[in-house]
VOKEKE-444838 format. One record per residue (C-alpha): residue in one letter; y, x, z; residue number from 0. Coordinates in steps of 0.2 Angstrom, whole numbers, plus 5000, padded with zeros to 4 digits. Each point is the difference from the previous one (the first is absolute). Last residue first. Layout:
<pts>
  residu    py    px    pz  num
       A     Y     X     Z  NUM
...
</pts>
This chain:
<pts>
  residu    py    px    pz  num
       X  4958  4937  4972  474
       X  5003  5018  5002  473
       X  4985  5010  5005  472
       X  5002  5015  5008  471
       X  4999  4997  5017  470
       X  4999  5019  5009  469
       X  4984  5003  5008  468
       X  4995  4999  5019  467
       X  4983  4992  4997  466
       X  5008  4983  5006  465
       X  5015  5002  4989  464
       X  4988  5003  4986  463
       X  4989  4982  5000  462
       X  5016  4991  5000  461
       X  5008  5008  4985  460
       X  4983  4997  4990  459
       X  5000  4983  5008  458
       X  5018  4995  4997  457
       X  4996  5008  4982  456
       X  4986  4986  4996  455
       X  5010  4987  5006  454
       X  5013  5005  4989  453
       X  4987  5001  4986  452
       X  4995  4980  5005  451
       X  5018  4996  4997  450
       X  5004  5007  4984  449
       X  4983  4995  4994  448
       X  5002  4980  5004  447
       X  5016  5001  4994  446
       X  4994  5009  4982  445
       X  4986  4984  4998  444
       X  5014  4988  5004  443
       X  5009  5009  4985  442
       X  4987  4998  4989  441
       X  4998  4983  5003  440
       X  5016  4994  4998  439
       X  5002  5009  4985  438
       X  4985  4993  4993  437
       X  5004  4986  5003  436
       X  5019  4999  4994  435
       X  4993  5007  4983  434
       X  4987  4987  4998  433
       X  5010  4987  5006  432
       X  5014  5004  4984  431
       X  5010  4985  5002  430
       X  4988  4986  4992  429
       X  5013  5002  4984  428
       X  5000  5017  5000  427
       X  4982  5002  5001  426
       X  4996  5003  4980  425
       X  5010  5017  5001  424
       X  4987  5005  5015  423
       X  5010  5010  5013  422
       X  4983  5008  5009  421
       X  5000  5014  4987  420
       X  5011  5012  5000  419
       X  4999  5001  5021  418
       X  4981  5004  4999  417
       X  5005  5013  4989  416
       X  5013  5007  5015  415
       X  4987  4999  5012  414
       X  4990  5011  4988  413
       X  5015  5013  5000  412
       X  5005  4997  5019  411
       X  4985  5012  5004  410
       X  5012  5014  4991  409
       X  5014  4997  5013  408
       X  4988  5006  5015  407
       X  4992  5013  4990  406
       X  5017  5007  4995  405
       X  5005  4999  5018  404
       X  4983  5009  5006  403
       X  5002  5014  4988  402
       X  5018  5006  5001  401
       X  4997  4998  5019  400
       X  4984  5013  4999  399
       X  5010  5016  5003  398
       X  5008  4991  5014  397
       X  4984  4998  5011  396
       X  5001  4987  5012  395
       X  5002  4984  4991  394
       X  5004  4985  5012  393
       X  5018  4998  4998  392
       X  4998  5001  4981  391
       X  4989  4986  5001  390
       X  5011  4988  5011  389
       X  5016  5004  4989  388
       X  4993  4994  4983  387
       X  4993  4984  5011  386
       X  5017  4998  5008  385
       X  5010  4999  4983  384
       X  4984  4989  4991  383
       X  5001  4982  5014  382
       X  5019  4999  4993  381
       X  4996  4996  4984  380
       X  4988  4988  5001  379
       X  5009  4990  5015  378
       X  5014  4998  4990  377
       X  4994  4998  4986  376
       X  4987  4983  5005  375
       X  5016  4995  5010  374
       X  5012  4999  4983  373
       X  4987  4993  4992  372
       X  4998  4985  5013  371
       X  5017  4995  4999  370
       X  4997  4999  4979  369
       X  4985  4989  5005  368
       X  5010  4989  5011  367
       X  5013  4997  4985  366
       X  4988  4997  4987  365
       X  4988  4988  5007  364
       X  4994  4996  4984  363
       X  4983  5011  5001  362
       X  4996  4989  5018  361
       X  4999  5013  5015  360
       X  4984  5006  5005  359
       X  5003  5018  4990  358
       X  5017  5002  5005  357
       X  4996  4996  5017  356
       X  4985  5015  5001  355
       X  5013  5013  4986  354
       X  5013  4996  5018  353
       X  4987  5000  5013  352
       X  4993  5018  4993  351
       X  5014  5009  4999  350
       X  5004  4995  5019  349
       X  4982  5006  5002  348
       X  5005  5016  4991  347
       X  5015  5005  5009  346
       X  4992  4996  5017  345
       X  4986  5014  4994  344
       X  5013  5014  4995  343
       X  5011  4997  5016  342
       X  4984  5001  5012  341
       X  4994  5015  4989  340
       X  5016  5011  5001  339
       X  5006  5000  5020  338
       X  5007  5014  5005  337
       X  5014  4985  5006  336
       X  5015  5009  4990  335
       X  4990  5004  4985  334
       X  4991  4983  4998  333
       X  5018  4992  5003  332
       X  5008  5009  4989  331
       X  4985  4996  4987  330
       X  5003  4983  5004  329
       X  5018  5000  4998  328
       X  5001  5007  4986  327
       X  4985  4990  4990  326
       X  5007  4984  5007  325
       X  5017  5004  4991  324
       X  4994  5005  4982  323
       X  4987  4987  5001  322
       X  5016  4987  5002  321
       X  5008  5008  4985  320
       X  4983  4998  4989  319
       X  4997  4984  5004  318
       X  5019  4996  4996  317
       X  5002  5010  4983  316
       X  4986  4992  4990  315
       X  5009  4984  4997  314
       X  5012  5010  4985  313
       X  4983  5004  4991  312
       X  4994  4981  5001  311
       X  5020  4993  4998  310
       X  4997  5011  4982  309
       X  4983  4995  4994  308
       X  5004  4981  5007  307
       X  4995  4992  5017  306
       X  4987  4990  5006  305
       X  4991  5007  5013  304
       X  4987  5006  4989  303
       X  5017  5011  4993  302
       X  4999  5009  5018  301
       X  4982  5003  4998  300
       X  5001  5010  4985  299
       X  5016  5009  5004  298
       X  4990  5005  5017  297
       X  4985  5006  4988  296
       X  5001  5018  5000  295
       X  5008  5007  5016  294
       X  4993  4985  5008  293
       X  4980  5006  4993  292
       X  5005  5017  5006  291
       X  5002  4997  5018  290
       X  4989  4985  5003  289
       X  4985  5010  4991  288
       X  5005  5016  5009  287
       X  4999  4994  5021  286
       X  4983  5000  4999  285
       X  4995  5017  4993  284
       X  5012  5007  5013  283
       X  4990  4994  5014  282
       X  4982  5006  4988  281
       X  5013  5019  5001  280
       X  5002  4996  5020  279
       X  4981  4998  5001  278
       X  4997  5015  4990  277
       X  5009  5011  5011  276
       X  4990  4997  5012  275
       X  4985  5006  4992  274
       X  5007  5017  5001  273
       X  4985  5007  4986  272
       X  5014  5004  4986  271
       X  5013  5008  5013  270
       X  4984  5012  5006  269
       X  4995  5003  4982  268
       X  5019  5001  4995  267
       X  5002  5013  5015  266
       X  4987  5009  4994  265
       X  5004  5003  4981  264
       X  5017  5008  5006  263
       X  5017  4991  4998  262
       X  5011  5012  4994  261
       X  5010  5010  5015  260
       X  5014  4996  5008  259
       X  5019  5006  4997  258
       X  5005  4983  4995  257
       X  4994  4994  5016  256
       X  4993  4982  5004  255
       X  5002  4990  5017  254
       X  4994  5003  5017  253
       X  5001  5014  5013  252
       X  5014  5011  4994  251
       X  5008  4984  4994  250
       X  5013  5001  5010  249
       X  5001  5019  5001  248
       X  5003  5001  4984  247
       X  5013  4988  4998  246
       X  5008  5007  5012  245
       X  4999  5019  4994  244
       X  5007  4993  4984  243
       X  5013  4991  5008  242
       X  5006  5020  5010  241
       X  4997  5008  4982  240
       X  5014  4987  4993  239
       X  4995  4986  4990  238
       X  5006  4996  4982  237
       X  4991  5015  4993  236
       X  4983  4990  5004  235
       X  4987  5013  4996  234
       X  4989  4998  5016  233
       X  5005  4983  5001  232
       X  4990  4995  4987  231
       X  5004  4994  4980  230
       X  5018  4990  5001  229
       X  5002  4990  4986  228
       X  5018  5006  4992  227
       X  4997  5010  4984  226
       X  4984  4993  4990  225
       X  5005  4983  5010  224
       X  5017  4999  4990  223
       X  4991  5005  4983  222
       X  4986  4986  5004  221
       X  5017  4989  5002  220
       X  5003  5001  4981  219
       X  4983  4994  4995  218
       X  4996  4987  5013  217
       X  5018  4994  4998  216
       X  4993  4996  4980  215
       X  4984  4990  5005  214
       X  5009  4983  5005  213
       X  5012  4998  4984  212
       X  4988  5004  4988  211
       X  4984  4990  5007  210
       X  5014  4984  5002  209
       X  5008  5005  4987  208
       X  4982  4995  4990  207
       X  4996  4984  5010  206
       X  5020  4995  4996  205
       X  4993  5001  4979  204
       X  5008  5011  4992  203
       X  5011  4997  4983  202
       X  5015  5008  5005  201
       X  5000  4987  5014  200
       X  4986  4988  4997  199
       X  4999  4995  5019  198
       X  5014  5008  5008  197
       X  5000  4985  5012  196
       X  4984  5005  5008  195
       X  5007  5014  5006  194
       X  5009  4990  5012  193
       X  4986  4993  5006  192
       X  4988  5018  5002  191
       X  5014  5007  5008  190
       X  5000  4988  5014  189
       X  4980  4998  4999  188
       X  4998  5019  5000  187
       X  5012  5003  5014  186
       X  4990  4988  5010  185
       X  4983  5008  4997  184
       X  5008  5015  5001  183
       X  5006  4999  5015  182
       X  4982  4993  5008  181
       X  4995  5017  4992  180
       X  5016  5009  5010  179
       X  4991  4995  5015  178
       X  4987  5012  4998  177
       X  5014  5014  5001  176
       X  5009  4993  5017  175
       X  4983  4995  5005  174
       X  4994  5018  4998  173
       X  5016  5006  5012  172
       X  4994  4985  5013  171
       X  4982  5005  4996  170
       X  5001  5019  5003  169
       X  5010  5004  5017  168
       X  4984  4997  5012  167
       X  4990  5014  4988  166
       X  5014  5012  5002  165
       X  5012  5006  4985  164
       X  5002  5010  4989  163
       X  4987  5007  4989  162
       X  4989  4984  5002  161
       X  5016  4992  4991  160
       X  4993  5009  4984  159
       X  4983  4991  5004  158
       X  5008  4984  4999  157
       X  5010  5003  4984  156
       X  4986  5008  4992  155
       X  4987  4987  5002  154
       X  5016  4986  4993  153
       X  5003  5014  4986  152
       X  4983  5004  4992  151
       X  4993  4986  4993  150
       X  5016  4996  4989  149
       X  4996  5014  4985  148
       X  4983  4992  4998  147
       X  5002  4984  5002  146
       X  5013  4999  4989  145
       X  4989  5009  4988  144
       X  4991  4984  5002  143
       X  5011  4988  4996  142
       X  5005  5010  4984  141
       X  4983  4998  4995  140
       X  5000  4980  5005  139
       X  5016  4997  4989  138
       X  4996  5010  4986  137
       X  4983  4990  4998  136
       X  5006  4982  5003  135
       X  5012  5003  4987  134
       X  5021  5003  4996  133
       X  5003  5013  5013  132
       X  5020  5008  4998  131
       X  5003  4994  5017  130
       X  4986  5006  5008  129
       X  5007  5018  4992  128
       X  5014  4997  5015  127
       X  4988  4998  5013  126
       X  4990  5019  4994  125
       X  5017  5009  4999  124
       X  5003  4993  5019  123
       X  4981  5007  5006  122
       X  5003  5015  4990  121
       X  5015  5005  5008  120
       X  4996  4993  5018  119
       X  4985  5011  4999  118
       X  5008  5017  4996  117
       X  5014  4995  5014  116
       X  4985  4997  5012  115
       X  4991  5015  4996  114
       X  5016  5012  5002  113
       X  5006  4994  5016  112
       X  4983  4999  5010  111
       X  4995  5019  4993  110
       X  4989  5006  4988  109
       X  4983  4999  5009  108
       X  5007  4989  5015  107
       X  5003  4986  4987  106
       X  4986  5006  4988  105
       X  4985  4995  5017  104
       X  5009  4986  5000  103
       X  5000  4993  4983  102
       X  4979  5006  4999  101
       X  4999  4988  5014  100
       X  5010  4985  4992   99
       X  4994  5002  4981   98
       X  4986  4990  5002   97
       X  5006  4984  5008   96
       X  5015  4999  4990   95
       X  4990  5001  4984   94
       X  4989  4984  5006   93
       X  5016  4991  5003   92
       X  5010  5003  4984   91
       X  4984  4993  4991   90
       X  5000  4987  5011   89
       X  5017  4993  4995   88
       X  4995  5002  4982   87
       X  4984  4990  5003   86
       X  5010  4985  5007   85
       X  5013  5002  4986   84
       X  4982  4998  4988   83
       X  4994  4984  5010   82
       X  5017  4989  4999   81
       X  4999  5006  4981   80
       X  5010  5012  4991   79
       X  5010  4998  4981   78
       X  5011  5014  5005   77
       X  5016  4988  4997   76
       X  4993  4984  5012   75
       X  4995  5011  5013   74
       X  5012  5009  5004   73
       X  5015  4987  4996   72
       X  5009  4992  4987   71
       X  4993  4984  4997   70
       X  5012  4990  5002   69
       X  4998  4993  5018   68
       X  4991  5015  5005   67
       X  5016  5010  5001   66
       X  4994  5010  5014   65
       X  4983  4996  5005   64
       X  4988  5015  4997   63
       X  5014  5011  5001   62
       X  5005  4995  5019   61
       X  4982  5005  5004   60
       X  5002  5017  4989   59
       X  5015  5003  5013   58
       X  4985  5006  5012   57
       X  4997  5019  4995   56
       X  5019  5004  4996   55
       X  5005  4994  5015   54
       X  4989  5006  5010   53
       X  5004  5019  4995   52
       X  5020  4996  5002   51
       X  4998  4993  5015   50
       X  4988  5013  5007   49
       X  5011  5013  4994   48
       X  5017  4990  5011   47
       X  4989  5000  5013   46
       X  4996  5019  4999   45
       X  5019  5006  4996   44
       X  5003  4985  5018   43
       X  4990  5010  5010   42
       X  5000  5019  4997   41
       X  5015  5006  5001   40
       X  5009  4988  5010   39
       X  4987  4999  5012   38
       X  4999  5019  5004   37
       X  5017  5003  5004   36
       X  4996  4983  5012   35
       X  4984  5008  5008   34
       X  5009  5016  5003   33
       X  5014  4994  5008   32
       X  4987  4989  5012   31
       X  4991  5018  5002   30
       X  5016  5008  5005   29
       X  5006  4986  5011   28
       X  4983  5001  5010   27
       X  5003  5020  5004   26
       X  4992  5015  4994   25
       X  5004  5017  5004   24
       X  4992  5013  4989   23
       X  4986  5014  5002   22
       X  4990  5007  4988   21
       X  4984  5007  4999   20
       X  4995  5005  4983   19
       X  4988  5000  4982   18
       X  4985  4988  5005   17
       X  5013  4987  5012   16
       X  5007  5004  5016   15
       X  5011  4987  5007   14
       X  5008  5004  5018   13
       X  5011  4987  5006   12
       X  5016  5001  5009   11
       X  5006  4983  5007   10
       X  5019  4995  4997    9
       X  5004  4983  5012    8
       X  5004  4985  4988    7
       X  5003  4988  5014    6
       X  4983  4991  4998    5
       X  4990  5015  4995    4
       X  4984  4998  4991    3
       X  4987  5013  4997    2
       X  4991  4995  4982    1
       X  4981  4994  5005    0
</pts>
């Protein structure tokens, strides 16, 4: 644990790491100071990444339906069937599963700075070639390049803030960066109404601006990244050699170091044969389906509820603002209480009641319905922060973090299929019950992990106090 001094008394401390023994004073203002030079750095470049990044893989939803009405949108002008834009959502999704690990393993190869900017380049060149598709064929390849180039960054984001900061500091920073999916959602619905009325401008249809418009920051902020993202503290030039012996000797006992070694084939045996860590990745399994099947299919939904291609994109933005909240505060509050899996498993049963009443209500009751969206998001999106944050805080050997987080997010790659296709085209009328099922029970399934794991820890942590050991686990 950090010392703490309530009336910011100095307090020498001895660090010695594999090079030197050095001495400093270190007070509780200086490691708060730290904390906030750190944050701006780090935490709103990430989020505004992951907006950017989720942005550009969700905004095909708003394609599929913009401009509808005249025929003018995704679908109608690549000639695709409901079951062929399923298949080139999936195809995104089993590329994004396979690249995760081997993502990592480049980021801390070549650098956190340098291999997300490379990534962000391609990714945004990739969206704006969607716009130039004209078949089924072009579409779903493109779509899984996108997989590809994306798999990397919300793995590499996560383990970059391993680098930084402690394991009960993660998931309210990693819910600031998260959050900025529920963003996108909302921003891609404002942008993707406005953008609507450029329909047939210079000839494009708005589906195609939408591709060019959306992908292009991508490109000219991966030459920002490339230059700003901070890579460890070790080689900070912002920080002064007194913060880097802090942030050091913070996470002297925990967290990742830029200085470590490669990951050694026996530490990923032993990381491959925790079966703990499998029960968190099943968790994570089942909170991906709601997650990527809203990301996808919200504009979908929304116009079930009676509205038009434009008011359907524009009708987005409330779910996903009010996600943007409860995520924040929950994951605040998971960090503030120590207390991940409680948080994570109450998000997802209140996810669940909302996709549960969705599903019994009748198909016209529009207005309860669209209430019912908004407490189905919240509740899935804020139940993923504090589960990224829970399993991070139980890994013990920093070499292996890259490898751990990257497993974590890659077991949301088959969640995420289930997600493609539970929306049936030929349900809207009904009100999709087979997605708000499944969802439902998926997530019901995730609450009932997150709270028998935290049991599982209470015993673990229980069972070494009384042979005199240090409590470990962090529940």
């Amino acid at each position: 644990m950090m010392p703490t001094n309530l009336h910011n008394k100095k307090t020498a401390i001895d660090y010695k790491d594999a090079d030197s023994a050095t001495s400093y004073v270190y007070d509780d203002a200086a490691e708060k100071a730290l904390l906030r030079k750190q944050d701006i750095r780090i935490v709103p470049l990430s989020a505004a990444i992951c907006l950017l990044a989720n942005l550009d893989r969700s905004n095909i939803g708003n394609a599929k339906i913009l401009n509808s009405e005249t025929h003018n949108d995704l679908l109608s002008e690549t000639h695709m069937t409901n079951l062929q834009y399923t298949i080139a959502l999936m195809v995104f999704l089993v590329a994004y599963a396979g690249f995760e690990v081997p993502s990592n393993y480049l980021l801390k190869r070549l650098s956190p700075s340098r291999w997300i900017a490379f990534l962000m380049l391609v990714w945004g060149g990739l969206t704006m070639g969607l716009g130039g598709t004209h078949t089924y064929a072009e579409v779903a390849a493109v779509r899984f390049l996108l997989g590809v180039f994306e798999a990397g960054l919300f793995p590499g984001l996560i383990y970059l803030l391993t680098f930084w900061y402690r394991p009960e500091e993660r998931s309210v920073r990693v819910a600031f960066i998260l959050a900025s999916a529920t963003l996108a959602g909302a921003f891609g619905g404002a942008i993707a109404y406005g953008v609507g009325h450029m329909n047939r401008a210079n000839g494009l249809s708005a589906w195609r601006w939408l591709f060019i418009l959306e992908g292009l920051p991508s490109c000219l902020s991966s030459i920002l990244v490339f230059f700003i993202l901070p890579n460890y503290p070790e080689t900070a030039h912002w920080l002064s050699e007194h913060e880097k012996k802090l942030a050091a000797y913070r996470l002297k006992d925990q967290g990742s170091k830029g200085n470590s070694k490669a990951l050694t084939w026996e530490e990923t045996k032993d990381t491959l044969k925790d079966w703990r860590l499998y029960a968190h990745y099943v968790v994570y399994f089942g909170v991906s389906p709601p997650f990527s099947s809203l990301s996808l299919f919200t504009p979908s939904i929304v116009a079930g509820l009676g509205f038009t291609s434009l008011q359907a994109n524009l009708m987005t933005v409330p779910p996903y603002a009010v996600a943007y909240v409860v995520t924040l505060l929950t994951s605040w509050s998971a960090d503030r209480n120590n207390s991940r899996g409680l948080h994570a498993g109450i998000a997802c049963l209140v996810g669940a009641a909302g996709f549960m009443a969705s599903a019994l209500l009748p198909a016209d009751a529009y207005a309860h319905r669209y209430g019912c969206l908004i407490v189905g998001a919240a509740g899935s999106f804020a139940s993923v922060p504090p589960l990224v944050g829970w399993i991070t805080s139980n890994v013990f050997t920093t070499s292996a973090a890259g490898l751990v987080i990257a497993l974590n997010v890659s077991f949301t790659g088959p969640g995420q299929m289930v997600g493609v296709w539970i929306y049936k085209a030929d349900e809207a009328t009904k009100g999709y019950p087979t997605g708000h099922w499944t969802n439902c029970a998926l997530l019901l399934f995730s609450a009932i992990g997150c709270f028998g794991l935290t049991m599982y820890y209470r015993r673990l942590n229980s069972a070494l106090g009384r042979r005199g050991e240090v409590q470990r686990y962090r529940y």
